[in-house]
Backbone as CSV, one residue per row, in Angstrom:
resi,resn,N_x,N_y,N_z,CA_x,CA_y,CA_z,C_x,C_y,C_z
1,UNK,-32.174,-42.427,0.457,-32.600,-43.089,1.686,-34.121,-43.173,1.775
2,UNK,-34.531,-44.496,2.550,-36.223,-44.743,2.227,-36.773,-43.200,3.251
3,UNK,-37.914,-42.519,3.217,-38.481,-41.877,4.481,-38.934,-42.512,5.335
4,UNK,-38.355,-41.951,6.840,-38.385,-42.354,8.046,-38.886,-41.208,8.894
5,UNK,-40.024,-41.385,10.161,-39.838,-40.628,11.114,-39.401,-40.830,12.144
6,UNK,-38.991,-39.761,13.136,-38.134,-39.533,14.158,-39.033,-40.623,15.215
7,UNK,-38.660,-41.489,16.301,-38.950,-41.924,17.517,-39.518,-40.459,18.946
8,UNK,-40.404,-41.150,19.499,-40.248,-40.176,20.670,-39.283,-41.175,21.469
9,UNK,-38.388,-39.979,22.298,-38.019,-40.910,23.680,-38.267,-40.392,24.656
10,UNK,-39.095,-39.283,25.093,-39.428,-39.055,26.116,-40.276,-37.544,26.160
11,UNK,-41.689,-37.633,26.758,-42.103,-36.519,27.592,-41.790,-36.361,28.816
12,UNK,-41.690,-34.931,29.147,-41.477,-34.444,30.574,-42.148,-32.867,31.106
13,UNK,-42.220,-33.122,32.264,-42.751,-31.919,32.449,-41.522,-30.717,32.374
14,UNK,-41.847,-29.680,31.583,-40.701,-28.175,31.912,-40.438,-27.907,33.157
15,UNK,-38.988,-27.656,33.543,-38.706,-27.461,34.920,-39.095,-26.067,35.269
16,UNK,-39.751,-25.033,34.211,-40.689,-23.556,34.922,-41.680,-24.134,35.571
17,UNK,-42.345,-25.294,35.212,-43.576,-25.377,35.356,-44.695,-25.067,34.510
18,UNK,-44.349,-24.731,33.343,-45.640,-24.026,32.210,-45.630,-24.944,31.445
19,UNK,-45.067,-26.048,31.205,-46.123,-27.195,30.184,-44.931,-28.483,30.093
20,UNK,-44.922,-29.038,29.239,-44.137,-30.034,28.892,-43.231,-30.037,28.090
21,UNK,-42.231,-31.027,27.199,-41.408,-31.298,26.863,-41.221,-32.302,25.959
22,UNK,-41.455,-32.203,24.630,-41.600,-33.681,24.010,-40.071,-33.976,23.286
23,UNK,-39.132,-34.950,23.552,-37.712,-35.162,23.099,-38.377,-36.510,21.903
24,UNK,-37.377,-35.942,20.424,-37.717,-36.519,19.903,-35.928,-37.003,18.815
25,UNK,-35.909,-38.227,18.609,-35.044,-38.411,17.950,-34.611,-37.574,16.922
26,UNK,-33.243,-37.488,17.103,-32.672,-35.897,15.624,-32.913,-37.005,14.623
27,UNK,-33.062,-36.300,13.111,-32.817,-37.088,12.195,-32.245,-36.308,10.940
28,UNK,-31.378,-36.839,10.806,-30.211,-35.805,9.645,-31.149,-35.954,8.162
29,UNK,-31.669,-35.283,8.161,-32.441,-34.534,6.544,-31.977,-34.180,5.536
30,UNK,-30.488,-33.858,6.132,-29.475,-32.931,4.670,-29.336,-33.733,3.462
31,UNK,-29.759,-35.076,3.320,-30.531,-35.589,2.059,-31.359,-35.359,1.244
32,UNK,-32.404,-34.613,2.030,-33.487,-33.742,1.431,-33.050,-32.359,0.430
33,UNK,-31.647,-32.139,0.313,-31.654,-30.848,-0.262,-31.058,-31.754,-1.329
34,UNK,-31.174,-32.554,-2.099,-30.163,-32.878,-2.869,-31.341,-32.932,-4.268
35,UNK,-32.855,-33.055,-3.626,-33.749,-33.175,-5.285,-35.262,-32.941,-4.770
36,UNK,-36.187,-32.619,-5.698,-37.270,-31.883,-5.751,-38.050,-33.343,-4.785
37,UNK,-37.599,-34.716,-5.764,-38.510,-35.630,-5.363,-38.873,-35.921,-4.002
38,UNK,-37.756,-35.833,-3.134,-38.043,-36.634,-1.985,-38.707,-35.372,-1.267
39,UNK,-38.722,-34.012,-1.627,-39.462,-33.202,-0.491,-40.979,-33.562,-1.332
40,UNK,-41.163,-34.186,-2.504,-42.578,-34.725,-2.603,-42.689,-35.648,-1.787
41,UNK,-42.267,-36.423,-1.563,-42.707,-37.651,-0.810,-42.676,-37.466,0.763
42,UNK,-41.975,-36.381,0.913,-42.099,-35.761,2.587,-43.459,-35.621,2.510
43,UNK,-44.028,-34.278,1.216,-45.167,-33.610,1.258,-46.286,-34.550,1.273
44,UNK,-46.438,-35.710,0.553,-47.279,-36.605,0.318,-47.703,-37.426,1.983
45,UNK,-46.212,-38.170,2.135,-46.842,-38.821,3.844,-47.187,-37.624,5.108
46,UNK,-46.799,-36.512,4.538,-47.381,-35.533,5.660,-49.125,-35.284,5.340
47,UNK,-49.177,-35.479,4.154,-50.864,-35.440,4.002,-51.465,-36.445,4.330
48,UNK,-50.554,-37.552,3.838,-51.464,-38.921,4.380,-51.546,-38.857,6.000
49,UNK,-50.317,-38.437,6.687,-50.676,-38.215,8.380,-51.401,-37.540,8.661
50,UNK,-51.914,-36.382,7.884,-53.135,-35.392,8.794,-54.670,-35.915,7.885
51,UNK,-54.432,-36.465,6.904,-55.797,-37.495,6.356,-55.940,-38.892,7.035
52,UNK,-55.296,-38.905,7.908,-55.657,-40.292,8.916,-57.015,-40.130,9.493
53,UNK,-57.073,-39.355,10.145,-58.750,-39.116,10.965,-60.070,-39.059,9.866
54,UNK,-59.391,-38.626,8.633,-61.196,-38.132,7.853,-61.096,-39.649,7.285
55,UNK,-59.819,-40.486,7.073,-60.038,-41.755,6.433,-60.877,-42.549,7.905
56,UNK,-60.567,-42.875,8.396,-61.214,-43.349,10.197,-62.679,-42.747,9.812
57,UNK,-63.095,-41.657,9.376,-64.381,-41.214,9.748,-65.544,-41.354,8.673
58,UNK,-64.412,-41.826,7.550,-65.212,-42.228,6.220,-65.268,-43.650,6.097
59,UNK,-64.703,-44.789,6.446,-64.317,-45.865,6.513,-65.057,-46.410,7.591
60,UNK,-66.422,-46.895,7.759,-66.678,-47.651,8.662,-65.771,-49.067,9.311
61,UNK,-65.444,-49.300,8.497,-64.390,-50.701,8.697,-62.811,-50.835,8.738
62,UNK,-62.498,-49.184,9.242,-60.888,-48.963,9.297,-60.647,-48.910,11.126
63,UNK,-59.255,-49.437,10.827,-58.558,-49.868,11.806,-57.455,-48.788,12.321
64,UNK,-57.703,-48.929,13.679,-56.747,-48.019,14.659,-57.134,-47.974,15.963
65,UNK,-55.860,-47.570,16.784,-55.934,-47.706,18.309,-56.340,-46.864,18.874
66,UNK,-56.923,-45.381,17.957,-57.701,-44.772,18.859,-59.146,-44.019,17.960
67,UNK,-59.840,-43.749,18.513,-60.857,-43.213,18.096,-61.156,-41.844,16.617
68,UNK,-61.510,-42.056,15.692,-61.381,-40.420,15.269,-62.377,-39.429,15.929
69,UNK,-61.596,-38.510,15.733,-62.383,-36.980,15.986,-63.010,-35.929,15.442
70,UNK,-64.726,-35.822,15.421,-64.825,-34.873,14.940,-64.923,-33.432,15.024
71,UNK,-64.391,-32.733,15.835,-64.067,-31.867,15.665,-62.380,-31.145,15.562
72,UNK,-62.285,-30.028,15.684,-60.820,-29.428,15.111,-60.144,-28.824,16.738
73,UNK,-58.723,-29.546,16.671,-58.049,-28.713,17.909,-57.463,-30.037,18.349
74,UNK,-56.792,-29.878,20.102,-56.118,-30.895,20.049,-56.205,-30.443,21.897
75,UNK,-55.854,-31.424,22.710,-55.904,-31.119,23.922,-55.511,-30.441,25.462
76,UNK,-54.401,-29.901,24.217,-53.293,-29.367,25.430,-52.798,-28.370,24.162
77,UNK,-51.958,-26.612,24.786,-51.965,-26.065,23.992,-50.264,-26.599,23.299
78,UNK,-50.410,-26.204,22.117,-49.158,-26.427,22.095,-48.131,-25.583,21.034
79,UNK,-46.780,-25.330,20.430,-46.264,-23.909,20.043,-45.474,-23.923,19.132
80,UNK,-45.413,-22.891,17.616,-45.146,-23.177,17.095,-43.776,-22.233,17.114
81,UNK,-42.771,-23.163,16.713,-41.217,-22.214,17.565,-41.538,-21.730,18.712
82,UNK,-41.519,-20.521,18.759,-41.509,-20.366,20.344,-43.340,-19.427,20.655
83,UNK,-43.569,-19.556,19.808,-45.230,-19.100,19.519,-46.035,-20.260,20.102
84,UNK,-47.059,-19.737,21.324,-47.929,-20.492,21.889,-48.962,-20.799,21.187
85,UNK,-49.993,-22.306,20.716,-51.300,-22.497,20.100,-52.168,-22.204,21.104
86,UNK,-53.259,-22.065,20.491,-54.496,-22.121,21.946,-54.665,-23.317,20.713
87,UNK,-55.548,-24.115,20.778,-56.185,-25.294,20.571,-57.300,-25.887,21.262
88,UNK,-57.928,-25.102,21.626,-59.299,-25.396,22.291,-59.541,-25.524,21.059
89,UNK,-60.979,-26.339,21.286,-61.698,-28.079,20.020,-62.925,-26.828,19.434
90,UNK,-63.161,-27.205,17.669,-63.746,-26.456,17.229,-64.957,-26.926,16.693
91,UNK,-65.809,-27.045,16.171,-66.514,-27.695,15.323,-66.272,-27.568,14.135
92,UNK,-65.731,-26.714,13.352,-65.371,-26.152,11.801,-63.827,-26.068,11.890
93,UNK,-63.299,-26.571,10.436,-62.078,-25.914,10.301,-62.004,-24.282,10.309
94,UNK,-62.460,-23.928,9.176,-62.578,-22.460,8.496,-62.279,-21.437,9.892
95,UNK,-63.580,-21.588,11.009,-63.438,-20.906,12.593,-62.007,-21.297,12.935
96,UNK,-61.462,-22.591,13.365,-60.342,-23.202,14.235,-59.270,-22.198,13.295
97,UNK,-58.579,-22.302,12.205,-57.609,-21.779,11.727,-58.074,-19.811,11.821
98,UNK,-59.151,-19.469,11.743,-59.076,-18.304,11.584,-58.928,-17.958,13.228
99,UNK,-59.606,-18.223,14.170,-59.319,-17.889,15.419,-57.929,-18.252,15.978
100,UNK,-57.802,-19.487,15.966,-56.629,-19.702,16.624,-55.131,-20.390,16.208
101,UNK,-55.116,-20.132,14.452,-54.133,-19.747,13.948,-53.708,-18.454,13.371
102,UNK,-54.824,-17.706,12.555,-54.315,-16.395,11.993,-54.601,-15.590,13.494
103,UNK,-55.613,-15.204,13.778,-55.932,-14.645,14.570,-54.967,-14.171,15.612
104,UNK,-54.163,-14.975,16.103,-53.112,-14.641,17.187,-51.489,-14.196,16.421
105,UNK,-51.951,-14.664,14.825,-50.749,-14.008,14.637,-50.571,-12.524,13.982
106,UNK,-51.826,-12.217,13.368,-52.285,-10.875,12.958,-52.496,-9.996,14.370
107,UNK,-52.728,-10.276,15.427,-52.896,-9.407,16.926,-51.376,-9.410,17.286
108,UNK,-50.294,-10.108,17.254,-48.692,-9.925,17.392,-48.442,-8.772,16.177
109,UNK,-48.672,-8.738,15.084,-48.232,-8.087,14.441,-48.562,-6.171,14.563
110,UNK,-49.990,-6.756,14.706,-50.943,-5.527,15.771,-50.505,-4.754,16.456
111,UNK,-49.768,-5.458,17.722,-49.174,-5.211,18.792,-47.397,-4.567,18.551
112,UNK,-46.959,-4.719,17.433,-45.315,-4.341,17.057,-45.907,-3.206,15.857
113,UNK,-46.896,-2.519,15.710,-47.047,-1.762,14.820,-47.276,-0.561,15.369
């Protein structure tokens, strides 16, 4: 099967009140276990999606509907499984991942020791 990503169909706010809700189309993957290749080609358009912004920032003459960014983070926090990001905006990668990816997960581990 060609690779496809999932649709959003809807944000919402959480009925606690502590953040939002992003619903996103299921998409049956169990194709993916059948050969090495296609989790390359997962791996490949997942790089090309997070090399979108440095292409925008190297490319005077590239096209898109929103602006690139230079710095690291994103605007709202957001969680990985049930693990909260902080994502306040960084100027450096190297800082952004050590603060507010390892950082919070080496202080959990901290904390159960």
């Amino acid at each position: 099967p060609p690779f496809t990503t999932s649709s959003s169909i809807q944000v919402f706010d959480h009925p606690d009140g502590t953040g939002s809700v992003f619903v996103m189309e299921h998409l049956d993957m169990s194709y993916h276990s059948s050969g090495q290749s296609q989790y390359a080609q997962l791996g490949e358009n997942l790089a090309h999606l997070h090399l979108h912004n440095a292409n925008l920032l190297c490319s005077p003459n590239a096209q898109s509907d929103v602006p690139p960014v230079r710095q690291f983070g994103f605007d709202v926090p957001t969680c990985c499984g049930f693990i909260p990001q902080d994502n306040r905006w960084c100027d450096n990668w190297p800082e952004f991942y050590a603060k507010q990816r390892l950082k919070p997960q080496l202080d959990m581990i901290e904390d159960k020791v």
